[in-house]
N, CA, C and O atoms as a GROMACS GRO file, in nm:
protein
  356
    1UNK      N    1   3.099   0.914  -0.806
    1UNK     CA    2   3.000   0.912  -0.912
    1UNK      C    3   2.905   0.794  -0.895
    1UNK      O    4   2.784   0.812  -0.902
    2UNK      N    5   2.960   0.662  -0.870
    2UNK     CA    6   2.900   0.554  -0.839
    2UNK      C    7   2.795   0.548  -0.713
    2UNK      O    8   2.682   0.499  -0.716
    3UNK      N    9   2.842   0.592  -0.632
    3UNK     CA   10   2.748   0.664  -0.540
    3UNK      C   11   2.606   0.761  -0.599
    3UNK      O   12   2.493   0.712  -0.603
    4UNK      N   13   2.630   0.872  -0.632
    4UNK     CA   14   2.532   0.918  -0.682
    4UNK      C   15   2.409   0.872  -0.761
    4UNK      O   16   2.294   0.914  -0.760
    5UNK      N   17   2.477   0.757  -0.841
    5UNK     CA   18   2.387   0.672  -0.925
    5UNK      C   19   2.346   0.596  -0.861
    5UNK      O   20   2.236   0.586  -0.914
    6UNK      N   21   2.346   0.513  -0.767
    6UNK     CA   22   2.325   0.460  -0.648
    6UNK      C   23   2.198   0.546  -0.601
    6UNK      O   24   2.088   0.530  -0.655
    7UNK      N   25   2.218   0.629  -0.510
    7UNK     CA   26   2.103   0.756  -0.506
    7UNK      C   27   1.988   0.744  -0.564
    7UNK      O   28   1.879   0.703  -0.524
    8UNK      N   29   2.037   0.796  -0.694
    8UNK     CA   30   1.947   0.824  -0.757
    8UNK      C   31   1.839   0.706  -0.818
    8UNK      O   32   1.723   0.734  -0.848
    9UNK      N   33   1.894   0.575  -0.832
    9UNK     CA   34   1.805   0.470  -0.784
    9UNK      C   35   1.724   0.459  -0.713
    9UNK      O   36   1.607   0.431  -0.739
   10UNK      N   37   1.789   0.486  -0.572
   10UNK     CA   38   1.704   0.438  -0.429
   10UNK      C   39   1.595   0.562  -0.401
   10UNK      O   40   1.528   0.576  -0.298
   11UNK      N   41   1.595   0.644  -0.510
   11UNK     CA   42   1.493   0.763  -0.474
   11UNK      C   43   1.403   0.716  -0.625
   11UNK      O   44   1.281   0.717  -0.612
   12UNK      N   45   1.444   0.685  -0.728
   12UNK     CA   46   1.359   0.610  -0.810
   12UNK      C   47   1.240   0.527  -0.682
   12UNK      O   48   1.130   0.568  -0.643
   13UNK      N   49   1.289   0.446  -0.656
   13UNK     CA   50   1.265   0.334  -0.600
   13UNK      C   51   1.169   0.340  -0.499
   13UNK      O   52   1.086   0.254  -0.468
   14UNK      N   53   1.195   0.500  -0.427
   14UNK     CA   54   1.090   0.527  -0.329
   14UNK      C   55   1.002   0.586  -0.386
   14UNK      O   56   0.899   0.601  -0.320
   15UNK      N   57   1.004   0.642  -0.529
   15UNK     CA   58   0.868   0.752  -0.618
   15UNK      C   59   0.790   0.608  -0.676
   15UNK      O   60   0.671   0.618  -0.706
   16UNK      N   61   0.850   0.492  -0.689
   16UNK     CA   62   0.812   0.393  -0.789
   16UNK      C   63   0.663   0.352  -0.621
   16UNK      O   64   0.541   0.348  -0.607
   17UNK      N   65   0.763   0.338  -0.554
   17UNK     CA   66   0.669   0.227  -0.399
   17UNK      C   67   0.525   0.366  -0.350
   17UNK      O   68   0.418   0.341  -0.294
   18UNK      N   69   0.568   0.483  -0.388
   18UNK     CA   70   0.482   0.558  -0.352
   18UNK      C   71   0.323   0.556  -0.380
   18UNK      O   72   0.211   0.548  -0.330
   19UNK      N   73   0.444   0.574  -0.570
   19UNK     CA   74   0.302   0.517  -0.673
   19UNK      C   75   0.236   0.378  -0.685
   19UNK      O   76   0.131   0.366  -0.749
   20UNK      N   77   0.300   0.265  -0.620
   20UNK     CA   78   0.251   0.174  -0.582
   20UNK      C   79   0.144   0.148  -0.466
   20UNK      O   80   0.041   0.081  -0.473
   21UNK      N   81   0.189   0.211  -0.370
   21UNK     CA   82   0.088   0.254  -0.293
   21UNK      C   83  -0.055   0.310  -0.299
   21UNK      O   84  -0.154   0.247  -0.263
   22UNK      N   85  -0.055   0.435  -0.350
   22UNK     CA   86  -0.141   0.511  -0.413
   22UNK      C   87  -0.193   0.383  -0.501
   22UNK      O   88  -0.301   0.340  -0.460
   23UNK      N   89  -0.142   0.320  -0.603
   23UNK     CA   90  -0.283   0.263  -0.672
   23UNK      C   91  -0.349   0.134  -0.612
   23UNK      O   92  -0.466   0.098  -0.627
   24UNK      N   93  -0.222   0.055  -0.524
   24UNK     CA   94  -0.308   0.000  -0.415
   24UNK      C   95  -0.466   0.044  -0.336
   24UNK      O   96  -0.575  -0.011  -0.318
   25UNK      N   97  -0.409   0.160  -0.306
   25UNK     CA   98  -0.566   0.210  -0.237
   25UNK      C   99  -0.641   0.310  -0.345
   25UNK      O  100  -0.713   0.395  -0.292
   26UNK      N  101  -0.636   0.313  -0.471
   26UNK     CA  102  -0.720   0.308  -0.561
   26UNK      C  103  -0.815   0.190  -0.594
   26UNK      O  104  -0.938   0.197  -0.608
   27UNK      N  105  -0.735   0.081  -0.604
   27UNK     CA  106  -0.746  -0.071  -0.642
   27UNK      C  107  -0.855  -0.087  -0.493
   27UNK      O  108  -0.967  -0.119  -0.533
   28UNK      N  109  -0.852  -0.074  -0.358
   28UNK     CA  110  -0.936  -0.108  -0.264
   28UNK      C  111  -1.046  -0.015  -0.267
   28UNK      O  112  -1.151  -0.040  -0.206
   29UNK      N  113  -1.029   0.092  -0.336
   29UNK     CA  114  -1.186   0.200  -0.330
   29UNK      C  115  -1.297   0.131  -0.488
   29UNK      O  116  -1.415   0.135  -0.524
   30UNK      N  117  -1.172   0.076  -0.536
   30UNK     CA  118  -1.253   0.059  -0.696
   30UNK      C  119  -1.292  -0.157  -0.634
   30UNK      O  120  -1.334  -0.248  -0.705
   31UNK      N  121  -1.262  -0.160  -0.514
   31UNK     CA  122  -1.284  -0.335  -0.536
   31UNK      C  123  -1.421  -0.280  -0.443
   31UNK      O  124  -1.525  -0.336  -0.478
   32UNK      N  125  -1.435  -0.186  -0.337
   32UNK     CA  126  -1.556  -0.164  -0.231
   32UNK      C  127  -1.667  -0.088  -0.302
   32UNK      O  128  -1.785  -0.084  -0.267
   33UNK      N  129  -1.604  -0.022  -0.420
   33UNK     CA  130  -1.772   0.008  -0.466
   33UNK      C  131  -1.832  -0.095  -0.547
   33UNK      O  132  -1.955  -0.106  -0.552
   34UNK      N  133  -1.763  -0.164  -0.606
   34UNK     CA  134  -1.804  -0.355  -0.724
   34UNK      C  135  -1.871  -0.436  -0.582
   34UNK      O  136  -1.955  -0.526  -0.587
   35UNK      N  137  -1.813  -0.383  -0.461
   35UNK     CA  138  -1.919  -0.495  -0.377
   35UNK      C  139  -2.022  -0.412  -0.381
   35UNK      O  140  -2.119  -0.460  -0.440
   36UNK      N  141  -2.036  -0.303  -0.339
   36UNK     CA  142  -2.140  -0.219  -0.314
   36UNK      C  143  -2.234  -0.253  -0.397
   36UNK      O  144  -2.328  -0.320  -0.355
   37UNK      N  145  -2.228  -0.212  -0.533
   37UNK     CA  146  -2.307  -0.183  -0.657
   37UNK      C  147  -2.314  -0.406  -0.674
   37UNK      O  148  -2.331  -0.470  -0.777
   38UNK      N  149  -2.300  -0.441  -0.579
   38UNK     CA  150  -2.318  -0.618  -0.578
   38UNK      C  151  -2.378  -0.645  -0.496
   38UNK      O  152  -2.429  -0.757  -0.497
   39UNK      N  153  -2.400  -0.563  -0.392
   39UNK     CA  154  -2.496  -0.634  -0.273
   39UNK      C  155  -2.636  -0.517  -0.309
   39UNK      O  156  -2.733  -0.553  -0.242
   40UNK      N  157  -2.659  -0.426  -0.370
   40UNK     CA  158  -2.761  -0.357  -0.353
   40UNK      C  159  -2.917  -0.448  -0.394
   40UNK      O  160  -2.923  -0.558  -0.449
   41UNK      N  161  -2.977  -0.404  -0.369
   41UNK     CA  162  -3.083  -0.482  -0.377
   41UNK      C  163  -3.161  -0.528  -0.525
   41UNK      O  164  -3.222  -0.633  -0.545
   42UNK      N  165  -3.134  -0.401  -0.632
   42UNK     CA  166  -3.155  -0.452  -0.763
   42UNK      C  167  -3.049  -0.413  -0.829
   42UNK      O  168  -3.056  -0.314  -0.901
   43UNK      N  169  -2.941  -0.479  -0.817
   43UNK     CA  170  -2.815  -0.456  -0.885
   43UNK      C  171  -2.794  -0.471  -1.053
   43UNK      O  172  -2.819  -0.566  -1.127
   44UNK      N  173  -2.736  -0.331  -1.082
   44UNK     CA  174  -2.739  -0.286  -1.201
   44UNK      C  175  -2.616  -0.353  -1.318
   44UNK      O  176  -2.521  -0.277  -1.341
   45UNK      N  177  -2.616  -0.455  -1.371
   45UNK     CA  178  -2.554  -0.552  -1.402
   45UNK      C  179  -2.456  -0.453  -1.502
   45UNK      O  180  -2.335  -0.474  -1.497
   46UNK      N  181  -2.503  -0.353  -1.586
   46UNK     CA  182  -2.405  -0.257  -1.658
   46UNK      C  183  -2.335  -0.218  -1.562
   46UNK      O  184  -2.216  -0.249  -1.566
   47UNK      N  185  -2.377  -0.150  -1.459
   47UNK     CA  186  -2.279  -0.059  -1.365
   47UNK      C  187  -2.139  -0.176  -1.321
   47UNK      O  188  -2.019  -0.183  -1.346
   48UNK      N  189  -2.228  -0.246  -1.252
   48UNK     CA  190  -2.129  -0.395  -1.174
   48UNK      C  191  -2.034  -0.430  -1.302
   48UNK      O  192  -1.920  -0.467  -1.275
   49UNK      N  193  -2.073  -0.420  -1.438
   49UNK     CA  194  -1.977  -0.471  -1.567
   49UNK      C  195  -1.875  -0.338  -1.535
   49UNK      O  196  -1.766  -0.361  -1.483
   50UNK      N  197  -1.912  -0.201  -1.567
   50UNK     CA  198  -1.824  -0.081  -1.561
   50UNK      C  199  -1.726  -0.137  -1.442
   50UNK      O  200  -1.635  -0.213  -1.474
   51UNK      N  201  -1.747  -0.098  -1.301
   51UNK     CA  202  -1.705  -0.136  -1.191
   51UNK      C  203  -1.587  -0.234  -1.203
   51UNK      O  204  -1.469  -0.200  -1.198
   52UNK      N  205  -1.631  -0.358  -1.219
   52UNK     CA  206  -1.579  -0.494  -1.256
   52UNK      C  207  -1.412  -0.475  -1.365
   52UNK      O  208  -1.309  -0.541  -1.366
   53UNK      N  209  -1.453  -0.364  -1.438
   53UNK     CA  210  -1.347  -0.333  -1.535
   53UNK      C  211  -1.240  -0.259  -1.457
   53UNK      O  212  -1.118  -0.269  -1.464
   54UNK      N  213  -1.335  -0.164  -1.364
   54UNK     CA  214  -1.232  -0.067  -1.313
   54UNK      C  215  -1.127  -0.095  -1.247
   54UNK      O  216  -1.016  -0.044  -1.233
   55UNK      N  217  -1.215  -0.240  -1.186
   55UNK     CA  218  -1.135  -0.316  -1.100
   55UNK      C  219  -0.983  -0.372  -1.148
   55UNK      O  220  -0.868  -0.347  -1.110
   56UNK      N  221  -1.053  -0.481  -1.275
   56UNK     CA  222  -0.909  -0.519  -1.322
   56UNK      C  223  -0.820  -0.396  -1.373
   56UNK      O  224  -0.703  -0.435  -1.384
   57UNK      N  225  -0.832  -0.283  -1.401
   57UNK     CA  226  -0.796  -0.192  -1.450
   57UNK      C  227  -0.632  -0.147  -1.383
   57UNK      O  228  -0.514  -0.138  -1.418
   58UNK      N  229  -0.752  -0.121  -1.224
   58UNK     CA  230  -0.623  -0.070  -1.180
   58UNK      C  231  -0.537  -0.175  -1.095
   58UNK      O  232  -0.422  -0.147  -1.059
   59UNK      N  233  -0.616  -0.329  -1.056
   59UNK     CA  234  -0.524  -0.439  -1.046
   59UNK      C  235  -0.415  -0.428  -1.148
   59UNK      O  236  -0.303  -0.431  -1.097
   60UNK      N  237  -0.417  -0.419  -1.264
   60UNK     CA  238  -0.303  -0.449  -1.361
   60UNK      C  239  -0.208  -0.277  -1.288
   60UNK      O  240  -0.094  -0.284  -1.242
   61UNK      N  241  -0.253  -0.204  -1.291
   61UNK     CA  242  -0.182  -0.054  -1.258
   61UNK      C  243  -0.064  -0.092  -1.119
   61UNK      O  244   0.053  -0.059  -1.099
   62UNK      N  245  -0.178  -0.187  -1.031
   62UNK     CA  246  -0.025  -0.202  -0.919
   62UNK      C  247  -0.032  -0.322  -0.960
   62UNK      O  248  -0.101  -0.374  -0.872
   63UNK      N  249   0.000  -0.429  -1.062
   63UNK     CA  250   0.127  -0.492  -1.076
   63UNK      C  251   0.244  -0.468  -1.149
   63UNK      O  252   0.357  -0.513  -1.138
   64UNK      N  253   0.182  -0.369  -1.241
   64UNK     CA  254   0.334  -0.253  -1.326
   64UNK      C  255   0.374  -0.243  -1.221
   64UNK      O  256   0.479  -0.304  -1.200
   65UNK      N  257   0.300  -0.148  -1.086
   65UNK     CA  258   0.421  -0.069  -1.013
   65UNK      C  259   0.474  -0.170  -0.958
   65UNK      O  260   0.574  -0.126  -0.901
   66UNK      N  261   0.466  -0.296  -0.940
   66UNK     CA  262   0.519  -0.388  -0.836
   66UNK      C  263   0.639  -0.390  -0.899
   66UNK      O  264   0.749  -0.390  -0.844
   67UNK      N  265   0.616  -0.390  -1.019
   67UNK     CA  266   0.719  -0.502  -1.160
   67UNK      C  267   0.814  -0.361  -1.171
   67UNK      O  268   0.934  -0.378  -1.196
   68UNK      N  269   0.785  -0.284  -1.161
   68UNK     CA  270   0.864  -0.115  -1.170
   68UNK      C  271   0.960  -0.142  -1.038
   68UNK      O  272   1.083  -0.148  -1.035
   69UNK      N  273   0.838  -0.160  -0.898
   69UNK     CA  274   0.957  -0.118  -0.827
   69UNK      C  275   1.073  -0.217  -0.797
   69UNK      O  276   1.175  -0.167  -0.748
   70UNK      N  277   1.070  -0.369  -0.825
   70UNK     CA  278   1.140  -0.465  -0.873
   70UNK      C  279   1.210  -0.427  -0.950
   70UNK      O  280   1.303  -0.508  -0.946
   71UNK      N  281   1.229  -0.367  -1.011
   71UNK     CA  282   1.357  -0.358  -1.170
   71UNK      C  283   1.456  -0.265  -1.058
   71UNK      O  284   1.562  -0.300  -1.007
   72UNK      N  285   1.356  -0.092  -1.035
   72UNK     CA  286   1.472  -0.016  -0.939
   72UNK      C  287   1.540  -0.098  -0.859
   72UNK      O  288   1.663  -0.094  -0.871
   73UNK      N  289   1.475  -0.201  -0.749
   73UNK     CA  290   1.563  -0.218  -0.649
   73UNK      C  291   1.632  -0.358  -0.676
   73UNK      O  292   1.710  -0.404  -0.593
   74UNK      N  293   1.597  -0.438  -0.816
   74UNK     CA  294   1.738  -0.508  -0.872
   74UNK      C  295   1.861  -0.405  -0.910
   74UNK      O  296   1.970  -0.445  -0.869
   75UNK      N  297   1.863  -0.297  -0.972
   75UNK     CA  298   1.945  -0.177  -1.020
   75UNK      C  299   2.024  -0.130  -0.931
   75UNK      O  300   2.144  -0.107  -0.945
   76UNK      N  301   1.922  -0.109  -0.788
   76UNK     CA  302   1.973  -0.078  -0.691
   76UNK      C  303   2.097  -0.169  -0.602
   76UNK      O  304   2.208  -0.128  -0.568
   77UNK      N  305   2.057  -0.259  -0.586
   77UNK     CA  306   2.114  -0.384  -0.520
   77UNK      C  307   2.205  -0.406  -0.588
   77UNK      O  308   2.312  -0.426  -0.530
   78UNK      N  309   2.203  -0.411  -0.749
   78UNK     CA  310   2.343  -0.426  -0.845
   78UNK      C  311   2.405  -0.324  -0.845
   78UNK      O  312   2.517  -0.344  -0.892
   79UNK      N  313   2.386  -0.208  -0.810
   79UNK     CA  314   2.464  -0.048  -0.812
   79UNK      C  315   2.560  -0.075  -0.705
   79UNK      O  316   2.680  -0.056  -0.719
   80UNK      N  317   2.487  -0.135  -0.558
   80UNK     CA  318   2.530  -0.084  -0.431
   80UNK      C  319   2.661  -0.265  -0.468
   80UNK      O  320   2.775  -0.256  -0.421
   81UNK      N  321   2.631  -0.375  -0.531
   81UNK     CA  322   2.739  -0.485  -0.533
   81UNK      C  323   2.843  -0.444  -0.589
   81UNK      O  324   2.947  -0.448  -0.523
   82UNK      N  325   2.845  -0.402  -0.696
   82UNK     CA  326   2.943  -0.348  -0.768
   82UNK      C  327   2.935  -0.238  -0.832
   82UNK      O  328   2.964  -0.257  -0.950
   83UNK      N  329   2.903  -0.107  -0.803
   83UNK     CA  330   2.952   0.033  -0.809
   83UNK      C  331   2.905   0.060  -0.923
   83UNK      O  332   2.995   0.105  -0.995
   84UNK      N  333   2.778   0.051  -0.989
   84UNK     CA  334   2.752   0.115  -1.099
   84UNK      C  335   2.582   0.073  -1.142
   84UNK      O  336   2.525  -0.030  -1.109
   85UNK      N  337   2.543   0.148  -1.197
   85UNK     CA  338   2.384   0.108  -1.180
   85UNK      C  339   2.358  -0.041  -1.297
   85UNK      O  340   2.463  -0.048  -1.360
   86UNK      N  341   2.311  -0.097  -1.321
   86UNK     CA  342   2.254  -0.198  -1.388
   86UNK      C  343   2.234  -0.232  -1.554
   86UNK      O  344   2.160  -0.146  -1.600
   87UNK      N  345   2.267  -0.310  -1.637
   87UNK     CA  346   2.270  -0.317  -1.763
   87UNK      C  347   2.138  -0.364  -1.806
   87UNK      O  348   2.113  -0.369  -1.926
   88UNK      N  349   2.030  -0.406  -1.698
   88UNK     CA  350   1.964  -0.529  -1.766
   88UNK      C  351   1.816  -0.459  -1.798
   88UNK      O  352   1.707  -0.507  -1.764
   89UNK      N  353   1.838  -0.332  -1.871
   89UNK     CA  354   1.726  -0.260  -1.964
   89UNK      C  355   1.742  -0.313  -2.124
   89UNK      O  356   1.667  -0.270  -2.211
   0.00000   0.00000   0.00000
């Protein structure tokens, strides 16, 4: 049984890094158009504000997932030490 829960962590853990990923390279398409709409020649200070937001937006989006996939693979690591998944929710 301890096993299984185990598992089922370490596959948490890989859906958590996936989605971490993914908003990583959200986070680099939303930081290259804030340069874009920054180097143009009469740069549109609303747009660059929109942009600018989007940015921190989804910065905060992958540090949840960071902080997400940190919790699984403390859970994990405490499942696989001693045989049972983690108390510290």
């Amino acid at each position: 049984m301890a096993e299984t829960d185990c598992e089922r962590i370490q596959e948490q853990v890989r859906i958590a890094r996936k989605k971490e990923t993914h908003d990583e390279g959200e986070l680099a398409r939303r930081k290259a158009t804030l340069e874009e709409l920054k180097h143009q020649p009469h740069p549109d200070k609303s747009q660059i504000s929109k942009a600018q937001q989007a940015v921190d937006e989804a910065r905060e989006l992958v540090a949840d997932d960071a902080a997400e996939v940190q919790t699984f693979l403390d859970d994990y690591f405490e499942c696989k030490e001693h045989g049972g998944p983690g108390h510290g929710h």
